[in-house]
C-alpha positions in Angstrom: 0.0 0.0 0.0 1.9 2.9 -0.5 1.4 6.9 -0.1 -0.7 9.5 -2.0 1.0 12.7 -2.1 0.3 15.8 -4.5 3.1 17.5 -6.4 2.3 21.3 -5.8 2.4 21.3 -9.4 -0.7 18.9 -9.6 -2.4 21.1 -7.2 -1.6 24.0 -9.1 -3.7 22.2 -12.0 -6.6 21.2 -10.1 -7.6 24.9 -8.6 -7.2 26.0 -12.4 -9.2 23.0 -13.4 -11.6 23.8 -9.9 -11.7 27.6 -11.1 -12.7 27.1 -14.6 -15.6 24.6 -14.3 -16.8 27.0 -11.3 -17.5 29.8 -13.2 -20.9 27.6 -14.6 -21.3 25.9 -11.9 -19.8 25.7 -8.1 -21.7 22.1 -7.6 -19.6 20.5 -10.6 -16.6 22.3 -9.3 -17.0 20.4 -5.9 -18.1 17.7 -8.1 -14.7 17.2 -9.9 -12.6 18.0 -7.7 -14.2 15.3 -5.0 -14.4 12.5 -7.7 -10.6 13.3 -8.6 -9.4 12.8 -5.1 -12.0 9.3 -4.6 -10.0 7.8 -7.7 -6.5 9.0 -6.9 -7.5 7.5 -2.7 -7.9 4.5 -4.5 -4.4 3.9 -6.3 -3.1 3.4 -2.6 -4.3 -0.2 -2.7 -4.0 -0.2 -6.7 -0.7 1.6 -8.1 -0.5 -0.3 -11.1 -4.2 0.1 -12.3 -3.6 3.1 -14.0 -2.5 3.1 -17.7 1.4 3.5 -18.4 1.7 7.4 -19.6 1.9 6.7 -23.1 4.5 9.4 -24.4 7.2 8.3 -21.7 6.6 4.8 -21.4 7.6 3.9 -17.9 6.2 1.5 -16.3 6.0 3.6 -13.1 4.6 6.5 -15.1 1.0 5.8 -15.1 -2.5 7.9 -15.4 -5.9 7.5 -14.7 -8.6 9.1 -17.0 -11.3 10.8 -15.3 -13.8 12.2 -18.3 -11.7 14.8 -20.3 -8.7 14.7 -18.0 -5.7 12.8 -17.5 -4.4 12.1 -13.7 -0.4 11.3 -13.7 1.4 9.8 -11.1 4.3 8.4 -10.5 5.1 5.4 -8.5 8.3 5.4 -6.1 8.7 2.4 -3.4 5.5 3.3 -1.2 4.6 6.6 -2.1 2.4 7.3 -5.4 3.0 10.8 -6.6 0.4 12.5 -8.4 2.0 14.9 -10.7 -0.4 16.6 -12.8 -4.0 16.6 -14.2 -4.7 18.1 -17.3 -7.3 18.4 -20.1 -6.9 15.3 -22.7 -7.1 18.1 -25.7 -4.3 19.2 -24.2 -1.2 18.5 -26.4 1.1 17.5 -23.8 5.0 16.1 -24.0 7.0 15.5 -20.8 9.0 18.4 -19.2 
């Protein structure tokens, strides 16, 4: 069982994400950002349920889809780190 901690960079993400969808509705706001944190709890028991991050194909680079939005993490002995959340549109390459 290991860890969930949030890179501040993933937090960063969310209260964009959080601020954006709030501006139609504060409900889905609390919405997302409640049924992002339920599936990321849940990679404590399950680190290796989430895909491998296709463009760096690692197998301890892995994301979880949650609608439009990809939630990375990165597993390291007992901790799972989640490292960002962002918009599948989004045309993303690692940093």
């Amino acid at each position: 069982m290991g860890k969930i901690i949030w890179a501040p960079s993933a937090l960063k993400d969310m209260e964009s994400i959080a601020r954006f969808i709030e501006r139609d509705s504060i409900d889905q706001s609390s919405l997302f950002v409640t049924r992002i944190i339920e599936m990321t709890d849940r990679l404590e028991d399950f680190p290796q349920s989430g895909r491998v991050i296709p463009e760096i194909n690692d197998d301890h680079c892995r994301e979880v889809i949650y609608g439009a939005y990809r939630v990375m993490y990165r597993i390291a002995e007992d901790e799972i780190w989640i490292t960002g959340v962002i918009h599948g549109a989004r045309n993303w390459h690692p940093g």
